[in-house]
C-alpha positions as CSV (number, residue, x, y, z in Angstrom):
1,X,0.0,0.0,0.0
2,X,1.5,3.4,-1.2
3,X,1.7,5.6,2.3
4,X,0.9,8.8,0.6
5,X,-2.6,7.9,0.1
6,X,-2.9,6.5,4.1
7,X,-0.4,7.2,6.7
8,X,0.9,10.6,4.4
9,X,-2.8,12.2,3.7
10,X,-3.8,11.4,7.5
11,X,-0.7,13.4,9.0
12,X,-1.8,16.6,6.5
13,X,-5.5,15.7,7.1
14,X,-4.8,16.4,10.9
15,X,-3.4,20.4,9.8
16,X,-6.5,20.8,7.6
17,X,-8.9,19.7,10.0
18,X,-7.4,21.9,12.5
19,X,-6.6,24.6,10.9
20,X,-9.8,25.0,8.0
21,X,-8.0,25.3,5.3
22,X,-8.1,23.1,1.6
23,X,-5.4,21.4,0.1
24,X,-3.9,21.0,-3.6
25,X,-3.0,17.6,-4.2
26,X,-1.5,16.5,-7.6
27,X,-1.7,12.7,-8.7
28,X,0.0,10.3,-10.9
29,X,-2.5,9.5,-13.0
30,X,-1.7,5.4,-13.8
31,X,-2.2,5.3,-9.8
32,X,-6.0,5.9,-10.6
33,X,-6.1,2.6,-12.4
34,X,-5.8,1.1,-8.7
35,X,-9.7,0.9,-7.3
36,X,-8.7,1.8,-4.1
37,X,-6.5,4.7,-4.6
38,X,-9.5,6.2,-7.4
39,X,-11.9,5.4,-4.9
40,X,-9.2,7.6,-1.4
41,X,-9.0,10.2,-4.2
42,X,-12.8,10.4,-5.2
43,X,-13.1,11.4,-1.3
44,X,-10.6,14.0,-1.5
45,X,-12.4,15.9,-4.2
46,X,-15.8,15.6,-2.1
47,X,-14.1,16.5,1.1
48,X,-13.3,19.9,-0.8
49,X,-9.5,19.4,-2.2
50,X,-8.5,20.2,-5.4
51,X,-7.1,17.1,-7.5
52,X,-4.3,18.4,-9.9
53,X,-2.3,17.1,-12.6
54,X,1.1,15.2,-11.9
55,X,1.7,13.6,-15.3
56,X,0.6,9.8,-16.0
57,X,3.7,8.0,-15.4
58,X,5.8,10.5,-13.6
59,X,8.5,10.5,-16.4
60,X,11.8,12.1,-14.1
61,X,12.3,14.3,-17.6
62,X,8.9,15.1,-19.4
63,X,11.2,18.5,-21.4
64,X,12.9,15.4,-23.5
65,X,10.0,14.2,-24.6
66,X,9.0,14.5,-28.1
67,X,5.0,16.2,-28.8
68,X,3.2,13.3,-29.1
69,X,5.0,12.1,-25.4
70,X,4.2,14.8,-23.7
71,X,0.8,15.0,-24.9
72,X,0.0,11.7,-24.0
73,X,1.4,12.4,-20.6
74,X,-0.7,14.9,-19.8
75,X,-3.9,13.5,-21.6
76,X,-4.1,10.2,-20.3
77,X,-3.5,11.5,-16.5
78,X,-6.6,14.3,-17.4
79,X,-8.6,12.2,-18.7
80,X,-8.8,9.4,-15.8
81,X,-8.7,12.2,-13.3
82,X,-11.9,13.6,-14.8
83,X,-13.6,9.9,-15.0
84,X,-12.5,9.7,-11.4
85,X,-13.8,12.9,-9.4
86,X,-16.7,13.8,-12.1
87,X,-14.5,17.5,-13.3
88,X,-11.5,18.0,-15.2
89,X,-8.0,19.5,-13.3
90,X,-7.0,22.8,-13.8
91,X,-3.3,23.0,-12.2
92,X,-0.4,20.9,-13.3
93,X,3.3,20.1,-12.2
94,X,5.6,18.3,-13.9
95,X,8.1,15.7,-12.1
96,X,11.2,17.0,-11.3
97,X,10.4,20.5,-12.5
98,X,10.9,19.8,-16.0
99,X,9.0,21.6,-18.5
100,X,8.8,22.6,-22.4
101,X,6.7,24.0,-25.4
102,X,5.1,21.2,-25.6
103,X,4.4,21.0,-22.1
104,X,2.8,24.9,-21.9
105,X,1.2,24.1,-25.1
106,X,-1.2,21.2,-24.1
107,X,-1.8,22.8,-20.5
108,X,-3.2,25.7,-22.5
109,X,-4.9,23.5,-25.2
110,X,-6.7,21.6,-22.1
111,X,-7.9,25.0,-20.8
112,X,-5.5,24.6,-17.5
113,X,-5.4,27.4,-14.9
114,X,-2.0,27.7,-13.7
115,X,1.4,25.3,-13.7
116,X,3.9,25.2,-10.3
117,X,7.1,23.1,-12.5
118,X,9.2,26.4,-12.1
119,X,12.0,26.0,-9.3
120,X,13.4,29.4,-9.4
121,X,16.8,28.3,-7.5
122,X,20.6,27.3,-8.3
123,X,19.3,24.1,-5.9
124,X,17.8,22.7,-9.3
125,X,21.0,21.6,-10.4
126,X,22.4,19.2,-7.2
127,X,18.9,18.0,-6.9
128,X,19.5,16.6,-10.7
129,X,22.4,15.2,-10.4
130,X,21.7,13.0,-7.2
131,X,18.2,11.6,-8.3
132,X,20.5,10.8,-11.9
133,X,23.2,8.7,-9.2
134,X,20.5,7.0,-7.4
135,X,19.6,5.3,-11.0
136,X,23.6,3.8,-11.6
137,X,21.9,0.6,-11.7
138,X,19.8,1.6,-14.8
139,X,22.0,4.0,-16.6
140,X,19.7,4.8,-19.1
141,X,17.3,6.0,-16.6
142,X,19.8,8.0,-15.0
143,X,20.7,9.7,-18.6
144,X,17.3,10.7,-19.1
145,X,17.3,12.7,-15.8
146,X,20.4,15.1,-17.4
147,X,19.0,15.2,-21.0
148,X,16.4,18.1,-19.5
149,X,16.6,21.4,-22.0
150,X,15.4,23.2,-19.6
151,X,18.8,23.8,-17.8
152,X,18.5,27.8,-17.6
153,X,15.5,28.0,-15.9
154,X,16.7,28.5,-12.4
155,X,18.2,31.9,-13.9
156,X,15.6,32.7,-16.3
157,X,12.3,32.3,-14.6
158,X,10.9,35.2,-11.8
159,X,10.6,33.6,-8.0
160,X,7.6,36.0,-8.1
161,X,4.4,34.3,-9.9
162,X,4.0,34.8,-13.7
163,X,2.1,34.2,-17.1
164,X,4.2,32.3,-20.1
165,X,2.5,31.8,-23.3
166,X,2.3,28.9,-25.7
167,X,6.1,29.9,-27.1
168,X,7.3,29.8,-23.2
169,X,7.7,33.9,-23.3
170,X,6.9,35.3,-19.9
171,X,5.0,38.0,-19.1
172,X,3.5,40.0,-16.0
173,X,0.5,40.2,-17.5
174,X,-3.0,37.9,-17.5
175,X,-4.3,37.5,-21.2
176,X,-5.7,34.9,-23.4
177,X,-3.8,31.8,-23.8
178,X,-1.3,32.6,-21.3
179,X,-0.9,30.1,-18.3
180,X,-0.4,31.4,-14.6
181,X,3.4,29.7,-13.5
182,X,3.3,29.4,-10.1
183,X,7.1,28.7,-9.1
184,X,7.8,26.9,-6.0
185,X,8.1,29.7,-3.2
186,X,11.8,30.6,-2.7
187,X,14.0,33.3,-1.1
188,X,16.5,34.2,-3.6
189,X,17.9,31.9,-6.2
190,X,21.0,31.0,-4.0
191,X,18.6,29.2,-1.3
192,X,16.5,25.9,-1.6
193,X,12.6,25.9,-2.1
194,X,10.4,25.5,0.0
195,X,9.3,22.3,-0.4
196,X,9.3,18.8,1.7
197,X,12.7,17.7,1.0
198,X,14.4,21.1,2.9
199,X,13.0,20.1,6.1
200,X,14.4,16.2,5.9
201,X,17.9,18.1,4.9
202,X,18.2,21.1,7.2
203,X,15.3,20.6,9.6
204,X,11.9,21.6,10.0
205,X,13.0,25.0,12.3
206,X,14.8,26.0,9.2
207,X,11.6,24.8,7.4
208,X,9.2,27.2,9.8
209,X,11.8,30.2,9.6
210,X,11.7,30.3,5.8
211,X,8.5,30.7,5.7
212,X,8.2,33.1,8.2
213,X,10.2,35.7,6.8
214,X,9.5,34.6,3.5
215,X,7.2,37.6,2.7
216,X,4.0,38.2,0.6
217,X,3.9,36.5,-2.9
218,X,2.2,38.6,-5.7
């Protein structure tokens, strides 16, 4: 039994239910397939949660993919998301923060809201390079992870939220056919986003501070 959908939701369902508050959870689509886990999610959506988009296989590298890939990616997980909580997602992040054209291009084509697979820090890189060692067993796994063509965008993309268009050019703006980027919060490029893995690596004070003086978000 995959902890996320048991012992993992229950710790975070203890916050919500304290605190009132909603949560955005994103899911692999081919885990849908499962009854059970279709069935845990169903009840998330009714409890009030928004279900996003996390890809259908979880592919570490979705930015080599070729058009057809990336669609199908994105498709299949939409579509059995919809069968499974009776609407169609809106948000979307890709595995391992890697995105493309294509990726931008079907989000928009499928009427999504808003995309969180920016990680505006240097932290990208490291990250990379030890999920690409822990695959030395499967090398062409561990390839994939480093054939991203996305390498700039820790230096290219705002830490402050965003629209890019269907050609991947970013603007402050809100128009048609532009998607809201939603970058994982962070404090400068030159320190690690906020997001589960800092608190197993620095501690969860360090975790609480961050956020604490991480200031308003536009």
């Amino acid at each position: 039994r995959d902890p996320c959908f048991h012992k993992g939701f229950n710790r975070l369902a203890r916050l919500f239910s304290k605190y009132d508050f909603p949560l955005t959870i994103f899911v692999v689509g081919r885990d849908l397939k499962d009854p059970e886990r279709a069935s845990i999610v169903r009840e998330w959506a009714l409890q009030g949660h928004e279900i996003g988009n996390h890809s259908w296989s979880h592919h570490f590298n979705m930015a080599c993919l070729n058009k057809r890939e990336v669609r199908d990616e994105v498709l299949y997980a939409h579509d059995i998301i919809t069968r499974t909580i009776g609407k169609e997602p809106k948000g979307f992040i890709a595995p391992a923060w890697s995105s493309s054209t294509y990726l931008v291009r079907n989000l928009l084509e499928l009427n999504y809201l808003y995309d969180t697979s920016v990680f505006p820090s240097l932290y990208l890189y490291p990250m990379v390079a030890k999920i690409a060692s822990k695959h030395w067993r499967n090398p062409a796994k561990g390839l994939r992870m480093i054939q991203r063509k996305d390498w700039l965008g820790p230096l290219r993309y705002p830490k402050q939220p965003f629209y890019m268009d269907g050609q991947m050019k970013i603007s402050s703006e809100k128009g048609e056919n532009k998607l809201l980027i939603l970058p994982l919060p962070s404090r400068n490029r030159f320190s690690l986003c906020l997001w589960h893995t800092k608190g197993f690596l620095f501690g969860w004070d360090k975790v609480k501070n961050d956020i604490k003086n991480m200031g308003p978000r536009n």
